[in-house]
C-alpha positions as CSV (number, residue, x, y, z in Angstrom):
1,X,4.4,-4.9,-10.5
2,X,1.4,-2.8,-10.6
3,X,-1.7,-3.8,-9.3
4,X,-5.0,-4.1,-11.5
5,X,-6.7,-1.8,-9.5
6,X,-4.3,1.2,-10.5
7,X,-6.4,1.3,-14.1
8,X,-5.3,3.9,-16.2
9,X,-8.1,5.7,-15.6
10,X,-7.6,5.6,-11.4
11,X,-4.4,7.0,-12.2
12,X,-5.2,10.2,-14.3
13,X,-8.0,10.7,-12.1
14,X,-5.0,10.8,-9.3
15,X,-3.1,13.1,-11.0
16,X,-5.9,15.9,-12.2
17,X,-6.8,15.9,-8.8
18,X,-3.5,16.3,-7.1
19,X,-2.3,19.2,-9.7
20,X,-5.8,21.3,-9.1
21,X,-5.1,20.6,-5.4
22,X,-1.6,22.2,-5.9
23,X,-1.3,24.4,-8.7
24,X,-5.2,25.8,-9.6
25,X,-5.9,28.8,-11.3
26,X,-1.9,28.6,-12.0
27,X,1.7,28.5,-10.6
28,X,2.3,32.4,-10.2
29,X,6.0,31.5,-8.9
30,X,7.1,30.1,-12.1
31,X,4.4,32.1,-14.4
32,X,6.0,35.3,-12.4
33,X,9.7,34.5,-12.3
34,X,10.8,32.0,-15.4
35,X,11.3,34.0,-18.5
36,X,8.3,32.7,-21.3
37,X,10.5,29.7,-23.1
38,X,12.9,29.3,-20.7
39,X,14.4,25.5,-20.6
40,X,16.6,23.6,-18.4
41,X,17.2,20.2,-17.0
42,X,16.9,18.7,-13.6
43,X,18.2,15.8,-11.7
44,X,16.5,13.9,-9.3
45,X,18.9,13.5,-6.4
46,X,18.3,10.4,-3.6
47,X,19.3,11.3,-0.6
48,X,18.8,8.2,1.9
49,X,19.2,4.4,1.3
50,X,16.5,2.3,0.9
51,X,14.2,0.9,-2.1
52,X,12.8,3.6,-4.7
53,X,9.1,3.8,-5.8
54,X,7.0,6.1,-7.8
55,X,9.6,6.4,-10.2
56,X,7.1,4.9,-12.9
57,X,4.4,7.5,-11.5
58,X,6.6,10.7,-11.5
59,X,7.5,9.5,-15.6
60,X,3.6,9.8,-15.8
61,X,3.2,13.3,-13.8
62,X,5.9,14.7,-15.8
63,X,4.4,14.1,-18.7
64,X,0.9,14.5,-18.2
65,X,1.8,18.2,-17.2
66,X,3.9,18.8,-19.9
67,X,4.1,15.9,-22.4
68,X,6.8,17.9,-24.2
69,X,9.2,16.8,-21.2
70,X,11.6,14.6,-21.7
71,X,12.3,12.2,-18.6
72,X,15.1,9.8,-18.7
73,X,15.2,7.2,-15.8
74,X,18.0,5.8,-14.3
75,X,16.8,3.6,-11.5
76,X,13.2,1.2,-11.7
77,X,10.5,0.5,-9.0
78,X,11.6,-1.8,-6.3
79,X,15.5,-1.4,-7.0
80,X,17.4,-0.8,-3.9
81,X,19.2,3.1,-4.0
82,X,21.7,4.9,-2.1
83,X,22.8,8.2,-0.6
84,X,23.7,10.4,-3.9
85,X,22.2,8.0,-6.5
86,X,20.5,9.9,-9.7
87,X,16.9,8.3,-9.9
88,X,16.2,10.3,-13.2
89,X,16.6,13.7,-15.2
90,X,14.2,15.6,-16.8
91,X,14.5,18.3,-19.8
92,X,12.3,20.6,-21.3
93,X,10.6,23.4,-20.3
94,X,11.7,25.3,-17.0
95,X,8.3,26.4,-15.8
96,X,6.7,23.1,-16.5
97,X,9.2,21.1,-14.2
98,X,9.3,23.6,-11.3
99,X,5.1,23.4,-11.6
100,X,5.3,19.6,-11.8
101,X,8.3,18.7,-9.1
102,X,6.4,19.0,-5.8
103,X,3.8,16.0,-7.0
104,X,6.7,14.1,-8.0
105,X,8.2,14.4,-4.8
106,X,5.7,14.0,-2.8
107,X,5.0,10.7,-4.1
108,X,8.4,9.5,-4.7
109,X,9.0,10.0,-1.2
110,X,6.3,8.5,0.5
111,X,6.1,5.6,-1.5
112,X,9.6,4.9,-1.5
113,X,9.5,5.4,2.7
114,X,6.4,2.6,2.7
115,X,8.4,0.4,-0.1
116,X,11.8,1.0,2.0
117,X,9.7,-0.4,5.7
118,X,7.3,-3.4,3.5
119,X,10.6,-4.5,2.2
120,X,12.9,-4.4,5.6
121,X,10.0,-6.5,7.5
122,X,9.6,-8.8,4.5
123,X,12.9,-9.7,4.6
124,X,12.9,-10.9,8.5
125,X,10.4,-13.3,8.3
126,X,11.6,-14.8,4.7
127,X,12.8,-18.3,6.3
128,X,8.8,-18.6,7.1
129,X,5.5,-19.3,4.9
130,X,4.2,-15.7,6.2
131,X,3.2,-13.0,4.1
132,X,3.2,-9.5,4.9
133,X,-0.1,-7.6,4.3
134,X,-1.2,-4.0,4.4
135,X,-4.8,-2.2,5.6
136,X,-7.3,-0.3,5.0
137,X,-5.2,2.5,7.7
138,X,-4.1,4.7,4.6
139,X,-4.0,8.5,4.1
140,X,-7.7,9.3,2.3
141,X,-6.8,10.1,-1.5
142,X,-3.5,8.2,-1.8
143,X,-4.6,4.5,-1.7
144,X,-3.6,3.7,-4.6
145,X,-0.2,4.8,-4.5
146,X,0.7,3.7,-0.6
147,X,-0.7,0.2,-1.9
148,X,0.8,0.3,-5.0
149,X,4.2,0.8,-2.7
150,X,3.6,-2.0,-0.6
151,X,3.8,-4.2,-3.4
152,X,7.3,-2.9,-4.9
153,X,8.4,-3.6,-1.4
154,X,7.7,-7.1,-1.6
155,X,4.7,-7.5,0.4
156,X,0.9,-8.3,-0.2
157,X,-2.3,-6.2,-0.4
158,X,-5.0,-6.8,1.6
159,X,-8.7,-5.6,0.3
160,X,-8.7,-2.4,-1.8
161,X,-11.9,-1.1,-0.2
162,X,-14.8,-2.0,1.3
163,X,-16.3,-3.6,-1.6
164,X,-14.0,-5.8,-2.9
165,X,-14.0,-8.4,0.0
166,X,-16.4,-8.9,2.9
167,X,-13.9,-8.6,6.1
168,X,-16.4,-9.2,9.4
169,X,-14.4,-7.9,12.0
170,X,-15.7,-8.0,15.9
171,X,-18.2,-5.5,15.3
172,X,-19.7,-6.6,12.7
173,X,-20.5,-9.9,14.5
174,X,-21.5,-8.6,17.6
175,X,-23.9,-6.2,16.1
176,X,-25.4,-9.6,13.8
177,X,-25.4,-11.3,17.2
178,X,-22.9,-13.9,16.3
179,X,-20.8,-15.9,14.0
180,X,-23.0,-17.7,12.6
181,X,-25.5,-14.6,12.0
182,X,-22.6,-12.9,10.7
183,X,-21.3,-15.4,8.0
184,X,-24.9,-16.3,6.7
185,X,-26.5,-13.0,6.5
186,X,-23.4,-12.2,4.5
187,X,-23.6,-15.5,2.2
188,X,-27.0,-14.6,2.0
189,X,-26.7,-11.4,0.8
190,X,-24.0,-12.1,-1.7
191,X,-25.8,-14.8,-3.5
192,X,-29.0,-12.0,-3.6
193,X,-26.5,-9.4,-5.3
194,X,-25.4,-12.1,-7.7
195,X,-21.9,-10.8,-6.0
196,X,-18.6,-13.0,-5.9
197,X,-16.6,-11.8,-3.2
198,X,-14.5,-13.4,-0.4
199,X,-15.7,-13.4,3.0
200,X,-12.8,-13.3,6.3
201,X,-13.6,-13.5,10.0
202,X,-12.1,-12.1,12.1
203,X,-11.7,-14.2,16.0
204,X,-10.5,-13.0,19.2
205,X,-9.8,-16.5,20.9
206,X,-10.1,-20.1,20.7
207,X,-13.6,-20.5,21.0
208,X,-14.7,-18.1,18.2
209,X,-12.0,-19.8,15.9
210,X,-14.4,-23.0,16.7
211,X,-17.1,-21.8,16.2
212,X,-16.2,-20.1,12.6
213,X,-14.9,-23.4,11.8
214,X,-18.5,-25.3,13.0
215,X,-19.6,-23.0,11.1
216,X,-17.5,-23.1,7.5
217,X,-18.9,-20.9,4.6
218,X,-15.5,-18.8,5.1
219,X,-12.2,-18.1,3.1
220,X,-10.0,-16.6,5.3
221,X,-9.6,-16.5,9.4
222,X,-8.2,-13.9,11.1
223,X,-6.4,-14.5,14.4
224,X,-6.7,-11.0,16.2
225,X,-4.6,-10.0,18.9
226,X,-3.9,-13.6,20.6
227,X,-0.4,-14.4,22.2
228,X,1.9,-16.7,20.2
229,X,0.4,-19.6,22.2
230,X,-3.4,-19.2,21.6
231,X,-1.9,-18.0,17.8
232,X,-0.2,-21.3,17.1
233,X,-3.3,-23.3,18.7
234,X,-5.5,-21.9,16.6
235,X,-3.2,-22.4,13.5
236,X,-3.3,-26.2,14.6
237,X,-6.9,-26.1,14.9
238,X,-7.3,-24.5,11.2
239,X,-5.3,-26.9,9.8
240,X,-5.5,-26.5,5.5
241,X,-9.1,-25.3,5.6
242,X,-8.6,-21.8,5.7
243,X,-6.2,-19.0,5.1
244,X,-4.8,-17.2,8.2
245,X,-4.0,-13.6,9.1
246,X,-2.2,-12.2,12.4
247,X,-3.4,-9.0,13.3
248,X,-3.5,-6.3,16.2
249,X,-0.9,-4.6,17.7
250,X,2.5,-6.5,16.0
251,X,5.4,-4.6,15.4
252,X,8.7,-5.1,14.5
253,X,9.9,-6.4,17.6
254,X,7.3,-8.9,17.7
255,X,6.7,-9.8,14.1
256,X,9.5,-12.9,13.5
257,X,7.8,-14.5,16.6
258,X,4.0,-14.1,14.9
259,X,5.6,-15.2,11.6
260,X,7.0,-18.5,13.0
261,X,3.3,-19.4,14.6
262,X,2.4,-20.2,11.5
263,X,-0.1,-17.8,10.0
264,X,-0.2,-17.5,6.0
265,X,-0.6,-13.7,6.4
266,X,0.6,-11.0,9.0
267,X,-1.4,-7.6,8.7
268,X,0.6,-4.3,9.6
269,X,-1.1,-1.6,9.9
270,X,2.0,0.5,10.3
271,X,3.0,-0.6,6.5
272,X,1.1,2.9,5.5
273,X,0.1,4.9,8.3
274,X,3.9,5.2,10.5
275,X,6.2,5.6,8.0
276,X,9.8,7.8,7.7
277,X,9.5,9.5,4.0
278,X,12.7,8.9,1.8
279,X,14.4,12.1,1.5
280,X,14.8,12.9,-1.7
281,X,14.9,16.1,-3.9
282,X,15.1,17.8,-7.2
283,X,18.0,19.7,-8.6
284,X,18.6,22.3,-11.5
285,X,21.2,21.4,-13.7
């Protein structure tokens, strides 16, 4: 279930940086107040329902602090948890788990809050062909893990970055001064750069989704902001040729009703950037 962009080098990285963001020069709580060889044991207490994530990622923080700490898991990515569930209990040195908990945390329960939401949504619009996707709308820094959650929660990422797929959204083509400006300069300039990437469109009505298809040299189409009417026109339109993506403004409320116009893919912004954090906590035994 992990993606191949989360390389083991993307995730040390991740980690070095997030402990010299929160512990520098050094933890002068514990270094102050925890006796020199102290050890003890925590417990990892969950303290909402929903799905867990991170739990692989928190094993990895634990031990890239302290690799003397020994971390016994009780629950696995993507399994659904309850009020008062033990997701896992770590042993060893005092100091180093009190140094090490708020990174575990604070990933456990983000990602578990965007796994919990990707995995509620997926399930309403599972008696359709729709996909749920995430964006690029994620907080700077913790990519990796927020996508990396969408995924345990059943749904599908979108483009990493900005250079792993071309995405020509309205902008772009207005300031190439078209469609067809905007999909050749950019198979133009892929083929230069000896660069295989996928190219989406985005359209904002019927007429664009013509002219994109006049056009061809596309892989994917997206349908931004139309009404379930123009949505399922265009769908028609598309036919087989190319992927589709709702996007723009759909929430829960409206997202069965996007699912069942037909669109491959449904975009949700919200996947990342509006979620409710799982509450969850560590314990001293």
């Amino acid at each position: 279930m992990k993606p191949t962009y989360l390389t083991e080098e993307a995730m040390s990285s991740f980690i070095s940086a997030a402990f010299v963001e929160d512990i520098g020069p050094g933890d002068y709580s514990s270094l102050s107040s925890i006796p020199e060889g102290k050890t003890g044991q925590a417990k990892l207490l969950i303290k909402d329902d929903g799905i867990i994530a991170g739990v692989e990622l928190a094993e990895r923080i634990f031990k890239t602090y302290d690799p003397m700490l020994d971390v016994e898991l009780f629950v696995k990515d993507g399994e659904e948890v309850k009020y008062g569930d033990i997701g896992l209990i770590v042993k060893g040195s005092s100091a180093s788990i009190l140094s090490s908990e708020r990174l575990v945390l604070n990933c456990m329960q983000r990602m578990s809050g965007i796994a919990t939401l990707t995995y509620r949504l997926t399930e309403k619009i599972l008696h359709t062909k729709a996909r749920l996707m995430d964006t690029r709308k994620t907080t700077p820094n913790f990519r990796l893990m927020e996508k990396w959650a969408v995924l345990i929660g059943g749904g599908v990422n979108h483009r990493f970055a900005l250079y792993d797929m071309v995405m020509l959204k309205d902008n772009h083509v207005d300031f190439a001064g078209g469609i067809r400006q905007a999909i050749e300069a950019s198979r133009s300039y892929l083929k230069a750069n000896n660069l295989d990437l996928k190219i989406e469109i985005e359209t904002r009505n019927l007429e664009e989704v013509k002219q994109v298809l006049k056009v061809g040299g596309v892989d994917q189409i997206m349908l931004d902001n139309m009404d379930y009417a123009m949505m399922r026109e265009a769908v028609s339109l598309i036919g087989d040729r190319y992927k589709t993506e709702a996007s723009g403004g759909i929430t829960e409320d409206t997202l069965v009703a996007v699912a069942e116009c037909g669109v491959d893919y449904i975009s949700m912004g919200a996947l990342t950037h509006s979620v409710k954090s799982m509450d969850i906590s560590l314990k001293a035994m």
